[in-house]
C-alpha positions as CSV (number, residue, x, y, z in Angstrom):
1,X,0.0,0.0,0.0
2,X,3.0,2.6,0.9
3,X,4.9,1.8,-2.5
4,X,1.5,2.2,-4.5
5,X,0.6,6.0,-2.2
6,X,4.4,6.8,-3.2
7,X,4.0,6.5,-6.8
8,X,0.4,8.2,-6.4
9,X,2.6,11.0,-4.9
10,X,5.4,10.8,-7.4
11,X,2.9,10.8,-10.1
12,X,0.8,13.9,-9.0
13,X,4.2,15.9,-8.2
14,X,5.7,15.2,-11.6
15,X,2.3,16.3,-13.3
16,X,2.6,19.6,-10.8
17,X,6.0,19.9,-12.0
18,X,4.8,20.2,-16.0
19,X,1.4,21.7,-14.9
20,X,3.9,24.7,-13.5
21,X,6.3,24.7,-16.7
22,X,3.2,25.3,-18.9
23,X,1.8,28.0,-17.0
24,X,5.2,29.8,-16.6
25,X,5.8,29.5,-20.1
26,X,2.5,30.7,-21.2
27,X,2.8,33.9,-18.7
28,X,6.5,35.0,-20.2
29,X,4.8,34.6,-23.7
30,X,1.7,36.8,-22.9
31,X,3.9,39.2,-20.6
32,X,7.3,39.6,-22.3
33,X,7.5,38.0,-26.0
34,X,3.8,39.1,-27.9
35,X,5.0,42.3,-27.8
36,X,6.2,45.2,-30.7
37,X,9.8,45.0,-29.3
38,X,10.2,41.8,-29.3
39,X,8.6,41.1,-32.4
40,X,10.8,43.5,-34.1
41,X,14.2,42.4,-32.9
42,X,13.7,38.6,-33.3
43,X,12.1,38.9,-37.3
44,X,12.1,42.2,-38.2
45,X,15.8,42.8,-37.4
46,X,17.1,39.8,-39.3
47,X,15.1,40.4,-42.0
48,X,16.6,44.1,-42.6
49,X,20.0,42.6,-41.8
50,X,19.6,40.2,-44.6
51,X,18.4,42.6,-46.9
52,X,21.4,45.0,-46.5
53,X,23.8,42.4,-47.2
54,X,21.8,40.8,-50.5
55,X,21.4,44.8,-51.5
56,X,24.7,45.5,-51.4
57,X,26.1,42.2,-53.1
58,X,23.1,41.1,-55.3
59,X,23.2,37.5,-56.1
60,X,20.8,34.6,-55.5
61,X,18.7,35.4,-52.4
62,X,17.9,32.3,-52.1
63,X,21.5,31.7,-50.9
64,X,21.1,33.7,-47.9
65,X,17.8,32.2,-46.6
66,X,20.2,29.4,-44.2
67,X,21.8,32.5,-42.5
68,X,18.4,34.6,-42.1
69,X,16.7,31.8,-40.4
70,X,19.9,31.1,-38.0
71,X,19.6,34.9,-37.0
72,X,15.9,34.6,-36.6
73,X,15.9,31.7,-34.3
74,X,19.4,33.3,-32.2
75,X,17.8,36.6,-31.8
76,X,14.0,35.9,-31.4
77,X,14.9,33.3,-28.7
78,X,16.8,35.7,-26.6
79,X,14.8,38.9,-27.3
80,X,13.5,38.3,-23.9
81,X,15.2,35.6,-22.6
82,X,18.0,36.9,-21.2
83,X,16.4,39.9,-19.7
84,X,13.2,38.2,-17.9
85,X,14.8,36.3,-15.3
86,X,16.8,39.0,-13.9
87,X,13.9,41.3,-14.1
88,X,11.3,38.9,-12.4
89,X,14.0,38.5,-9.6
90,X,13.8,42.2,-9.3
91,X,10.3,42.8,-8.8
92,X,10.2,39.3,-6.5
93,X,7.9,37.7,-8.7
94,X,10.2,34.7,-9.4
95,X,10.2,34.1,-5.3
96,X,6.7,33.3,-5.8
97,X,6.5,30.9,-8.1
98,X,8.7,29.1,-5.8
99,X,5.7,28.4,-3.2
100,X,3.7,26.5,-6.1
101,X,5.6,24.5,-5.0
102,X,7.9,24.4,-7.8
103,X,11.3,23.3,-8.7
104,X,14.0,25.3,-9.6
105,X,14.6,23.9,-12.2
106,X,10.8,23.2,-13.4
107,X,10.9,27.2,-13.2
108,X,13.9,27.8,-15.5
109,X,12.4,25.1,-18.3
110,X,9.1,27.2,-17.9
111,X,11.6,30.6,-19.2
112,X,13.3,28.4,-21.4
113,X,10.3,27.0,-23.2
114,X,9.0,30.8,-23.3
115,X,12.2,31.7,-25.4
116,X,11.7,28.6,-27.5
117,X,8.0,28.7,-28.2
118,X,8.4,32.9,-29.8
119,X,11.0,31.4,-31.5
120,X,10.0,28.8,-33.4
121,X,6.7,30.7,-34.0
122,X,8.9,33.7,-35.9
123,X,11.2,31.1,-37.8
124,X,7.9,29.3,-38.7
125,X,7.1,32.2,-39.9
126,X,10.5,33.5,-42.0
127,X,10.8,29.6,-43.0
128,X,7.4,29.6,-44.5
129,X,7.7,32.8,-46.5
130,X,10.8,32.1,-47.9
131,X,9.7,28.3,-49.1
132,X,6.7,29.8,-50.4
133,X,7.9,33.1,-52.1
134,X,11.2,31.5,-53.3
135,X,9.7,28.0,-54.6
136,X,12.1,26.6,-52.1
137,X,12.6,22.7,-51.6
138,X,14.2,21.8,-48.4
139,X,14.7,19.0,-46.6
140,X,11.6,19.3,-43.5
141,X,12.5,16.7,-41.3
142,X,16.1,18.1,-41.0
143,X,14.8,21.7,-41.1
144,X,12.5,21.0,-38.5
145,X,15.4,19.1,-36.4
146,X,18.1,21.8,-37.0
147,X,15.6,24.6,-36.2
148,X,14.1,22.9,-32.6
149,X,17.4,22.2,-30.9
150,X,19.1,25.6,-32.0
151,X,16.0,27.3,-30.3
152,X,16.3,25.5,-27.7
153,X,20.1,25.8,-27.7
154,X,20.1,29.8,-27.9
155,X,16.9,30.5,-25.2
156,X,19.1,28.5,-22.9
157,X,22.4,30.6,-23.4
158,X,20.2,33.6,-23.0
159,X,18.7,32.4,-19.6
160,X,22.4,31.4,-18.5
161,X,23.5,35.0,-19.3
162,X,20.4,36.3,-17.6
163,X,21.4,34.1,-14.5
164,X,25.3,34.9,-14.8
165,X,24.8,39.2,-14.1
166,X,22.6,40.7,-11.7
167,X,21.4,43.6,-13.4
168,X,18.9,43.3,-16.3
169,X,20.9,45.9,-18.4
170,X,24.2,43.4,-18.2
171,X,22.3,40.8,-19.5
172,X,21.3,42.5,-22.4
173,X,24.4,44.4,-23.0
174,X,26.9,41.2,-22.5
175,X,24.8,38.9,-25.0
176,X,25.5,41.2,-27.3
177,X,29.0,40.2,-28.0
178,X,28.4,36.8,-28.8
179,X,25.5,37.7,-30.7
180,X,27.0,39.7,-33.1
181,X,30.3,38.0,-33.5
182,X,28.3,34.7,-34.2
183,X,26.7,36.3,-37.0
184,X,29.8,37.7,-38.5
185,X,32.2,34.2,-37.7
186,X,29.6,31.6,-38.5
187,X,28.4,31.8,-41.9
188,X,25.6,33.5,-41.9
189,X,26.6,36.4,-44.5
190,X,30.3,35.2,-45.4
191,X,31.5,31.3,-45.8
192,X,33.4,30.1,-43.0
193,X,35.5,28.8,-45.5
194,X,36.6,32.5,-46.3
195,X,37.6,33.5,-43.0
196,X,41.2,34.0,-42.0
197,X,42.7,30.3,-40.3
198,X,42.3,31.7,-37.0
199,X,38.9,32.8,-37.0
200,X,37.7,29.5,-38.5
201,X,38.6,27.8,-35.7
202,X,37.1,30.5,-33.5
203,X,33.7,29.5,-35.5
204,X,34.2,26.3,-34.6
205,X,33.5,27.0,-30.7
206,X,30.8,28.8,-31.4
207,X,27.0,27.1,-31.6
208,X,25.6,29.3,-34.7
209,X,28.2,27.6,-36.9
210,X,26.4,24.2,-36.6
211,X,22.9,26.1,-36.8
212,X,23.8,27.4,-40.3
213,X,25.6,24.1,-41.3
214,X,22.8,22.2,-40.3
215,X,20.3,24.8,-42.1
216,X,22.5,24.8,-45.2
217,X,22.3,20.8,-45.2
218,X,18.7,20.7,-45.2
219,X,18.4,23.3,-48.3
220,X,21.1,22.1,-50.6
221,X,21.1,18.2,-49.3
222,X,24.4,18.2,-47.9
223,X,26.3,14.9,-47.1
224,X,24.3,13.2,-43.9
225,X,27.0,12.3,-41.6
226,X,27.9,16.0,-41.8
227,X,24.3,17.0,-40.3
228,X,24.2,14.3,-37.9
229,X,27.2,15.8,-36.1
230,X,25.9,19.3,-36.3
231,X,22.9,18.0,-34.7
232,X,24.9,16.1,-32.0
233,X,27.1,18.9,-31.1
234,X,24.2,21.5,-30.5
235,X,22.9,18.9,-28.6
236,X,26.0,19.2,-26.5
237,X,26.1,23.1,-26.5
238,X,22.1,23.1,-24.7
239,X,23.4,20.9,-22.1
240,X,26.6,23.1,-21.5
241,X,24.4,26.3,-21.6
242,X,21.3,24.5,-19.0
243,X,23.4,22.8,-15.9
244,X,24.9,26.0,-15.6
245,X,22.2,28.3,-15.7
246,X,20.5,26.0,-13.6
247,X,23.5,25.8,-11.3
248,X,23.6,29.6,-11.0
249,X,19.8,29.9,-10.3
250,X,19.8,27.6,-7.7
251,X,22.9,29.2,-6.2
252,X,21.2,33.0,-6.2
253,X,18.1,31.1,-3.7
254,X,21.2,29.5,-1.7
């Protein structure tokens, strides 16, 4: 009878757990991400970005659609992201959600998933113009792989920068380094190929590279093996960007 109450228990507190990430993630979506700002710097920025490079070197646009979608999902993911934690621990709100009870780390997943969700629904968005407008053929089973785990990838290295500072300005200012730097070193615009020796293996350490290799695979069919690794080592960059952040959260309640 005490084995069967205990997995009644461990049952009801898991479901709790998921009830609480749902919630959370809904919240941050209503509160933080449908918003003008927001909006603007995860699609509309990228967009204009794009344009100004195709403008000033025409060529085939379709060319440039891998690197527009890797700076739509890098940049709508942490239009928020890595501002929102910081803030919420501000204004106390985060303490809160603590007496659900939930876990800290069923909290960050909630911020995580808040990131993610905007994100995907703005690359849905840039992907499906640009397949329609373009006549575009990708592959959609690797698109769709590529683009989930680099959304989740980059709204986890925003919450970990949101986590690492304590003042929602530094968040925002110190993201933008890597931000930008990815999108000049990891061939969004410019082959990574064309890069000076150095600065390719710079691009190397850097997640976007694997986004836009991954990306680029799906649209021009790019040997497998090749994608599979992309795929694993973003898959290894989310798990080096979420113990942490966890690790930090937990240690700012300590």
């Amino acid at each position: 009878m005490g084995k069967v109450m205990e997995k009644v228990r461990g049952k009801m507190m898991w479901q709790d757990q998921m009830r609480g990430i749902y919630h959370i993630t809904i919240k941050d979506m209503k509160t933080y991400y449908l918003k003008p700002p927001a909006i603007s710097w995860g699609m509309v920025f990228p967009l204009a970005w794009t344009l100004a490079f195709y403008l000033r070197n025409p060529g085939d646009f379709a060319e440039l659609v891998p690197g527009l979608l890797a700076m739509t999902i890098i940049f709508s993911t942490t239009a928020a992201e890595a501002v929102v934690i910081n803030f919420e621990l501000r204004l106390g709100t985060l303490e809160r959600l603590l007496l659900a009870p939930l876990s800290m780390t069923a909290v960050l997943l909630g911020k995580v998933l808040g990131g993610f969700l905007f994100g995907l629904m703005m690359t849905a968005i840039v992907a499906a113009g640009a397949v329609i407008y373009l006549g575009l053929k990708p592959d959609f089973v690797g698109l769709a792989l590529t683009s989930l785990i680099s959304l989740m990838v980059f709204s986890s290295m925003g919450a970990l920068f949101s986590v690492a500072v304590r003042e929602v300005f530094e968040a925002q200012t110190l993201l933008n380094l890597p931000r930008f730097l990815m999108v000049f070193l990891c061939g969004v615009v410019y082959p990574v190929s064309a890069l000076p020796e150095g600065l390719q293996l710079l691009s190397r350490l850097l997640p976007l590279t694997y986004t836009v290799q991954g990306l680029k695979a799906s649209f021009l069919s790019i040997d497998g093996t090749v994608f599979i690794w992309d795929l694993l080592i973003l898959l290894l960059f989310l798990i080096l960007f979420l113990l942490p952040a966890n690790s930090l959260l937990q240690r700012r309640f300590s």
